[in-house]
C-alpha positions as CSV (number, residue, x, y, z in Angstrom):
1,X,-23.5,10.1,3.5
2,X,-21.8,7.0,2.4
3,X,-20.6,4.5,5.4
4,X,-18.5,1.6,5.4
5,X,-19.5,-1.7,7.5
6,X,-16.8,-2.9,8.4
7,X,-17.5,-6.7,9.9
8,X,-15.4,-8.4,11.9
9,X,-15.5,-12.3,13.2
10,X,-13.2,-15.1,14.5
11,X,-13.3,-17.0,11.7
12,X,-14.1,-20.2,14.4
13,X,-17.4,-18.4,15.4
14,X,-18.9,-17.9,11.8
15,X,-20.8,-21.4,11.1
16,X,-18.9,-24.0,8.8
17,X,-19.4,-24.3,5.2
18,X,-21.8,-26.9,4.3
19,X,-23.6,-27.3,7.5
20,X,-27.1,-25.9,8.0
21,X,-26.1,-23.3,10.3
22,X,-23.9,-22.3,7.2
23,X,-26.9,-22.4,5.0
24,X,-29.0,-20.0,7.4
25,X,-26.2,-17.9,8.1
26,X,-25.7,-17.0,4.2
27,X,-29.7,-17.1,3.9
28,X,-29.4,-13.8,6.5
29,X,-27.0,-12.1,4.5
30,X,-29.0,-12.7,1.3
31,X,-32.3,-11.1,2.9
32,X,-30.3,-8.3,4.6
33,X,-28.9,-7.4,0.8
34,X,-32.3,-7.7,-0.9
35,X,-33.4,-4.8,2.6
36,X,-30.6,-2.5,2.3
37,X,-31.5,-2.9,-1.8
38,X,-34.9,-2.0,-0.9
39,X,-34.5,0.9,1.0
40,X,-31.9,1.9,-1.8
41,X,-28.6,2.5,0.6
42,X,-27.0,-0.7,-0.8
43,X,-24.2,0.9,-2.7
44,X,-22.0,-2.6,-2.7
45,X,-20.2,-5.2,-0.5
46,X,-18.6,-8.5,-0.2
47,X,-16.9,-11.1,2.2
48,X,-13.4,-11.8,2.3
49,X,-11.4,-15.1,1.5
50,X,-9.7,-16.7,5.0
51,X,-7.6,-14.5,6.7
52,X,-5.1,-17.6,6.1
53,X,-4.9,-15.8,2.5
54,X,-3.9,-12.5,3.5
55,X,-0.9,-10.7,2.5
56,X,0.4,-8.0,4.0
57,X,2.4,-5.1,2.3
58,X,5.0,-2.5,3.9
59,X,7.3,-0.2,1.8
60,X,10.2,1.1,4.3
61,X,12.9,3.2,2.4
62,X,11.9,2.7,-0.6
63,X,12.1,-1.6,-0.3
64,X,8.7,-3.2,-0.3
65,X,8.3,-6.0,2.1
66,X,5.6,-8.3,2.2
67,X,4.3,-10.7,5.4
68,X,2.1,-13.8,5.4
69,X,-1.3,-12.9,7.2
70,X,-2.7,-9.8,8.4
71,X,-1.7,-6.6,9.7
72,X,-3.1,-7.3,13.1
73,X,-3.2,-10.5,15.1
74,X,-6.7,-10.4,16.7
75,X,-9.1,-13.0,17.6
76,X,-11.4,-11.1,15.3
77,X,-10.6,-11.1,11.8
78,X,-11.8,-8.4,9.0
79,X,-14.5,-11.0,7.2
80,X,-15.9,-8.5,5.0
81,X,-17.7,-5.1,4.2
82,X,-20.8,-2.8,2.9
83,X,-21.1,0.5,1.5
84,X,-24.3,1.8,2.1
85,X,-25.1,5.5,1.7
86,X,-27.6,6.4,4.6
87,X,-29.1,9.6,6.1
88,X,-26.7,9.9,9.0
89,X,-25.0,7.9,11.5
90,X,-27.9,6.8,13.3
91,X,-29.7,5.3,9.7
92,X,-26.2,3.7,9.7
93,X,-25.7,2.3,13.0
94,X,-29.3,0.6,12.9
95,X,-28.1,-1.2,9.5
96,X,-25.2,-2.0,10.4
97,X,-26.9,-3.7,13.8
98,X,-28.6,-5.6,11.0
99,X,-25.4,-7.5,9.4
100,X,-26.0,-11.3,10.8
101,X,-22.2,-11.2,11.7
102,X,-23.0,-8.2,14.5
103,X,-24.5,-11.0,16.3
104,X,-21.2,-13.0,16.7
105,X,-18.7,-10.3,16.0
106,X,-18.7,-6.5,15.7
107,X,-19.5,-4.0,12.7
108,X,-16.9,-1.3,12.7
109,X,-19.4,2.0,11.0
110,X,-17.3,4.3,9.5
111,X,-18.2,7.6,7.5
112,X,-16.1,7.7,4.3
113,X,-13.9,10.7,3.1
114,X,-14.8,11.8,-0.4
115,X,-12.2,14.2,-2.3
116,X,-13.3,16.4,-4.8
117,X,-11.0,17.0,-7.9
């Protein structure tokens, strides 16, 4: 069954680009990719730009609307995601404990919905 990892941050606690903290953070990420390859769940995944660039869109009677920034205003910000296509939840809850973000944030696991034509 295919999950989404959905991993969520304050943007303030993820380390800052450039520094080494940055560089070992990403270096995490790059070895938990090359696993999840390996054990051949990786189905895709990628991070986010800032929530600063975030649009969001609501159509009300027919008028679509649009606001600056995210649907929710939470400390914790939607950062990014994986697919990965693993046995069950359990398979999927161990990967997801995995994600180098889990340690500073939370991984929402979800089981996706797929609809047959």
């Amino acid at each position: 069954m295919k999950y989404m990892m959905l991993i969520y941050s304050a943007e303030s606690a993820e380390p800052a680009y450039g520094t080494e903290e940055f560089g070992a953070h990403i270096e995490a990420y790059f070895a938990f990719n090359e696993e999840m390859a390996e054990k051949g769940v990786f189905v895709g995944g990628d991070a986010l730009e800032s929530v600063s660039t975030a649009t969001t869109v609501t159509v009300r009677d027919g008028k679509t609307e649009t606001t600056d920034g995210p649907f929710a205003e939470t400390k914790e910000q939607l950062g990014g995601y994986y697919i990965l296509d693993c046995e069950n939840l359990d398979e999927a809850i161990a990967c997801a404990a995995k994600i180098p973000s889990a340690a500073i944030g939370r991984i929402e696991v979800r089981p996706l919905v797929v609809f047959d034509n």
